[in-house]
C-alpha positions as CSV (number, residue, x, y, z in Angstrom):
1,X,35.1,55.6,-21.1
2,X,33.1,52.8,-19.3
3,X,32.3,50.4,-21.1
4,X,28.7,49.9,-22.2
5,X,26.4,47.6,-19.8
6,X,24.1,44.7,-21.4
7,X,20.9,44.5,-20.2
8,X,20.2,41.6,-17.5
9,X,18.7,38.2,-19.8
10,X,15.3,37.8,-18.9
11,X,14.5,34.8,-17.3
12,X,13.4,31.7,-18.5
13,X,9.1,31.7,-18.0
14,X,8.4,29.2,-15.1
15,X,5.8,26.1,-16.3
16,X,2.8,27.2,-14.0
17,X,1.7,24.3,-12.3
18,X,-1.2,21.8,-13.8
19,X,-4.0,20.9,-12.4
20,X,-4.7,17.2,-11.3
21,X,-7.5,15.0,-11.4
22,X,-9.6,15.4,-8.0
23,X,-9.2,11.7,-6.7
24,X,-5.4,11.8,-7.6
25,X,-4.6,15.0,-6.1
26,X,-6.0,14.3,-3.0
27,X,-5.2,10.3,-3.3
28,X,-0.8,12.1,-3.1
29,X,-2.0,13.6,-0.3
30,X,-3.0,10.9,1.8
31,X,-6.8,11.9,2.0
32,X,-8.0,8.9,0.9
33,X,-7.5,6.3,-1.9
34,X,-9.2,7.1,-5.6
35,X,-12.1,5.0,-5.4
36,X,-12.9,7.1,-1.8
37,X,-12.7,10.4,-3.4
38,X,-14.8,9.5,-6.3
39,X,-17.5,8.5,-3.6
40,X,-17.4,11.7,-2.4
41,X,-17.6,12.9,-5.6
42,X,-20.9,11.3,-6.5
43,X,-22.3,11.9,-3.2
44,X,-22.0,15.5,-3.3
45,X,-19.6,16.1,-0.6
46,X,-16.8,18.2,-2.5
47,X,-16.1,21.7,-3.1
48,X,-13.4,22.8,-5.4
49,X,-13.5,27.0,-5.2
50,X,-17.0,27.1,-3.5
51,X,-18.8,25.1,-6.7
52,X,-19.7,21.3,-6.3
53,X,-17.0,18.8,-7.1
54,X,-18.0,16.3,-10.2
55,X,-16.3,13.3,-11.6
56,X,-13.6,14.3,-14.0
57,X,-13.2,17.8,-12.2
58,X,-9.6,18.6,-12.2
59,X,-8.0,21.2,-9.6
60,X,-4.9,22.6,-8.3
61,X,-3.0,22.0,-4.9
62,X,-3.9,25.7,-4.0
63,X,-7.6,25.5,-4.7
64,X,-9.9,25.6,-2.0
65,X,-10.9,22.1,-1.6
66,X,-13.8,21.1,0.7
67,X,-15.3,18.1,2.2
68,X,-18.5,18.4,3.8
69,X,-17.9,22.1,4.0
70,X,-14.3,21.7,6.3
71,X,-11.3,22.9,4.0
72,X,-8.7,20.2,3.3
73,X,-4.7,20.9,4.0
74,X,-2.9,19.5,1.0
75,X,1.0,19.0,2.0
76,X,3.2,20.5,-0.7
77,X,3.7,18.7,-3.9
78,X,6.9,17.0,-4.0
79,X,7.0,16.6,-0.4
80,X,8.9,13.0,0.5
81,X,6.5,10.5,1.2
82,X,6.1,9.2,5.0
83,X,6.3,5.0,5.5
84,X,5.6,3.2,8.8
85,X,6.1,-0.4,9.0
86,X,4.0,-2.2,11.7
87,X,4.1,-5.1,12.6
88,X,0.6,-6.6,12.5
89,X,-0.4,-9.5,15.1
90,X,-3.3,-11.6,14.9
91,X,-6.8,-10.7,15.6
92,X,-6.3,-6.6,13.9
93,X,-8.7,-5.8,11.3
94,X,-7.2,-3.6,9.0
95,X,-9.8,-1.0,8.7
96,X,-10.5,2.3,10.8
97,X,-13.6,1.2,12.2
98,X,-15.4,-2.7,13.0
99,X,-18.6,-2.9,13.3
100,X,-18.0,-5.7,15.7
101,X,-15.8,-3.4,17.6
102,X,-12.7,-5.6,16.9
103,X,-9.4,-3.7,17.3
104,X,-8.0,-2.3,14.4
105,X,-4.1,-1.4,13.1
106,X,-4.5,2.7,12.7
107,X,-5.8,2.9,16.6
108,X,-1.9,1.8,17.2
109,X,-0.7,4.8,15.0
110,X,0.8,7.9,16.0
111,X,-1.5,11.0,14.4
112,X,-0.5,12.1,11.8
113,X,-1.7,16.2,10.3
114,X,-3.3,17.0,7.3
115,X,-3.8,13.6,6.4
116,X,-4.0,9.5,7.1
117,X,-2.0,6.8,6.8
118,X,-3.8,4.7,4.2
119,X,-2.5,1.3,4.0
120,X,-0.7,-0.6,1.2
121,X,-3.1,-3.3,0.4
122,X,-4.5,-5.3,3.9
123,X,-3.6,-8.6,5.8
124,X,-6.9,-10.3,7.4
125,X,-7.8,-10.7,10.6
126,X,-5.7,-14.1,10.8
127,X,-2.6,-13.3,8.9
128,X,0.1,-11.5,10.8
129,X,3.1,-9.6,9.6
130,X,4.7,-6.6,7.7
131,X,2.2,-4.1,7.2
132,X,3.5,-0.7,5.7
133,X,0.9,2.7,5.5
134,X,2.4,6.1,4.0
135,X,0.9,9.6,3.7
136,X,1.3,9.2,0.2
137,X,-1.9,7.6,-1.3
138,X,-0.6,7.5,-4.7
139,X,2.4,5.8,-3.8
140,X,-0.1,2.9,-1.9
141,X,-1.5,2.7,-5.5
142,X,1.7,2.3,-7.4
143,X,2.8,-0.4,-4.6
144,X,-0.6,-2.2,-5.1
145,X,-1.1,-2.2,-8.8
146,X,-0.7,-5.8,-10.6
147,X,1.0,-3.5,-13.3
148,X,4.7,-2.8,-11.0
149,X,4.2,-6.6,-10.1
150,X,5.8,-5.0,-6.7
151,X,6.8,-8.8,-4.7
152,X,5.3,-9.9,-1.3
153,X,7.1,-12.6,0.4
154,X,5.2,-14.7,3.1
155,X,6.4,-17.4,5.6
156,X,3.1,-20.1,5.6
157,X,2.8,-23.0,7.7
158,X,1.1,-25.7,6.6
159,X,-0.4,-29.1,8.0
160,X,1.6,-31.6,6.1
161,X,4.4,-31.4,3.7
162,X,3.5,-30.7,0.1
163,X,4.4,-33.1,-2.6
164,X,6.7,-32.8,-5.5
165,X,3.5,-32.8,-8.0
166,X,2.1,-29.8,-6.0
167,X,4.8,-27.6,-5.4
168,X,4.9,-27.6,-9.2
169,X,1.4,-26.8,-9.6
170,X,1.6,-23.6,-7.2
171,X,4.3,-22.3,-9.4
172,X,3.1,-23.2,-13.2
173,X,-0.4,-21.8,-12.1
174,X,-3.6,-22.8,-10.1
175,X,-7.2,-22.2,-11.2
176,X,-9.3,-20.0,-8.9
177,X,-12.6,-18.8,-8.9
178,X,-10.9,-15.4,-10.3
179,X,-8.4,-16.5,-12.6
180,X,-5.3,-18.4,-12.6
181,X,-2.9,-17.7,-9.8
182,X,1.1,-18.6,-9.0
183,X,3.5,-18.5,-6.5
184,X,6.9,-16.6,-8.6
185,X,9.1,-19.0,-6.0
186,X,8.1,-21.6,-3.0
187,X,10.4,-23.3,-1.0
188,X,11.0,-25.2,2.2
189,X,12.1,-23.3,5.2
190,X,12.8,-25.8,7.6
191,X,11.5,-25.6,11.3
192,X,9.1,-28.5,11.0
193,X,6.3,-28.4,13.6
194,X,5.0,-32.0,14.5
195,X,2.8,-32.5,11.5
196,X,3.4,-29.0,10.5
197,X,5.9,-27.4,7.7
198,X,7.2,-23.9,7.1
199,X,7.6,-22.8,3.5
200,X,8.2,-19.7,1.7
201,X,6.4,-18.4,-1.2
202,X,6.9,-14.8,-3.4
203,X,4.1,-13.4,-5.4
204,X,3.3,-10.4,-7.5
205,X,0.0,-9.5,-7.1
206,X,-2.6,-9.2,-3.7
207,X,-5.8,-10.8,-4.7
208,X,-7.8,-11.4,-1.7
209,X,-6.5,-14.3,1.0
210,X,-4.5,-15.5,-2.6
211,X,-1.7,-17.4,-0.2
212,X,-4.3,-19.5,1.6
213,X,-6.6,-19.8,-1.4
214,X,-3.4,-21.4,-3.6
215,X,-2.8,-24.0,-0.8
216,X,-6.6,-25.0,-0.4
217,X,-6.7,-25.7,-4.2
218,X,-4.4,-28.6,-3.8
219,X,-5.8,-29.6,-0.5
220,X,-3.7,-28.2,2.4
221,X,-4.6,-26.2,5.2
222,X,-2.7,-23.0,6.2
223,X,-2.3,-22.7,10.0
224,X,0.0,-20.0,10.4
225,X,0.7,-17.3,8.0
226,X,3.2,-14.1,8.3
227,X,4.2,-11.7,5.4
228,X,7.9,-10.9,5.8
229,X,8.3,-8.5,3.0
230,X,7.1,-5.9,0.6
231,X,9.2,-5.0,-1.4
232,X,12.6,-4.0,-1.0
233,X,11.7,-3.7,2.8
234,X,11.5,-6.6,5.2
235,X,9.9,-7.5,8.5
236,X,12.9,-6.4,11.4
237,X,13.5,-9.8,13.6
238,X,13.4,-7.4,16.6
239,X,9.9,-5.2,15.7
240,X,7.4,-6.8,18.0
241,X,4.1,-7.4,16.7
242,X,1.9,-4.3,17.7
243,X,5.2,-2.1,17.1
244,X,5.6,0.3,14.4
245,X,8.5,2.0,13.0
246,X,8.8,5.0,10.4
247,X,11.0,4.2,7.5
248,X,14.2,6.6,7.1
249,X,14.9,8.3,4.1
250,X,17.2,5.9,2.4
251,X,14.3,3.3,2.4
252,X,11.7,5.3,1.4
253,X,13.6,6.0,-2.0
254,X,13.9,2.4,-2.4
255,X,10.4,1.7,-2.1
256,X,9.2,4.9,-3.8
257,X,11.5,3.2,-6.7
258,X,10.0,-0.1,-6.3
259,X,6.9,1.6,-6.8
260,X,8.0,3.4,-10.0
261,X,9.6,0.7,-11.5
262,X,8.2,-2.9,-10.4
């Protein structure tokens, strides 16, 4: 006599998906950052399902999400972020359009579907350096936010050598006209330039032109100034400035972790 069969086990229910905030969903996929998307928002310009977008709206990758009437590609969610690290020179804005018709960073990028590159915070138009951009503009955010405190390293040259007295006042804290700022670490680098010196500073944070701003409040001039890294990633000796490269796997985890972790 066979023996009796049991029944399969049922399986386990699957968590359905949850819907996301409009400006984060679409900030993951590279569509542009929060602040973009609620623009859109309030001007009318998206459609979730056919109905008008408004602030707060929440929505699902598989929705059918408009922007001025064109349907937008999400990438699936999960997907591993994509990094480039370019090499910024002098003289790029870092914007996707200049009014003056200056040339900008993204017109060096290769194109990229269903998406941008959005970068990770922006160099002006006289600092040169490491520049990253991903797909991923939720993952620019995290890298951004004071709250990971995610370092920036920079190699500034300055006219003159700094005293004893001010090297400690850039690293206890400076008064700006937006609150105190710091360097975490500032040191000499050597390669002295006539009346010029090299140093290296490390901050956490990416106020606007902070680096030269810190220098000017004890009365030196930057000439020269390069960021070198973000991050766990660093500016390759051998990337020419106008070059890009896309990050492989191994250091996009590291700097998705960074971003996760501070």
């Amino acid at each position: 006599m066979n023996p009796r069969r049991r029944p399969p086990s049922p399986k386990p229910p699957t968590n359905p998906p949850q819907a996301e905030r409009l400006q984060k969903l679409l900030a993951a996929a590279g569509l542009g950052s929060r602040r973009q998307v609620e623009a859109w928002i309030e001007a009318g310009r998206l459609s979730v399902n056919g109905r008008t977008a408004r602030l707060g709206e929440r929505a699902l990758a598989a929705d059918r999400i408009e922007l001025d009437g064109k349907a937008l590609t999400l990438k699936a969610s999960g997907a591993r972020p994509r990094v480039l690290l370019y090499h910024k020179p002098d003289g790029e804005m870092v914007t996707r359009a200049d009014p003056e018709g200056r040339p900008t960073v993204f017109q060096r990028l290769p194109p990229i579907e269903g998406g941008k590159w959005v970068a990770v915070g922006r160099l002006d138009i006289n600092t040169a350096g490491l520049l990253l951009l991903t797909d991923s503009g939720e993952l620019a955010n995290r890298l951004m936010h004071p709250r990971y405190e995610v370092e920036r390293e920079y190699a500034v040259r300055v006219l003159g050598a700094l005293s004893e007295e001010n090297r400690t006042r850039l690293t206890r804290g400076v008064q700006l006209e937006d609150g105190t700022g710091r360097f975490d670490s500032l040191a000499p680098s050597g390669g002295a330039e006539g009346a010029n010196r090299w140093y290296r500073v490390v901050l956490r944070e990416g106020r606007n032109r902070e680096v030269r701003r810190l220098f000017e409040a004890v009365g030196s001039k930057v000439s020269r100034l390069l960021r070198v890294r973000y991050g766990p990633v660093a500016l390759p000796r051998d990337l020419r400035p106008g070059r890009w490269i896309e990050l492989d796997e191994k250091s996009v985890a590291e700097i998705v972790k960074a971003a996760k972790s501070g």
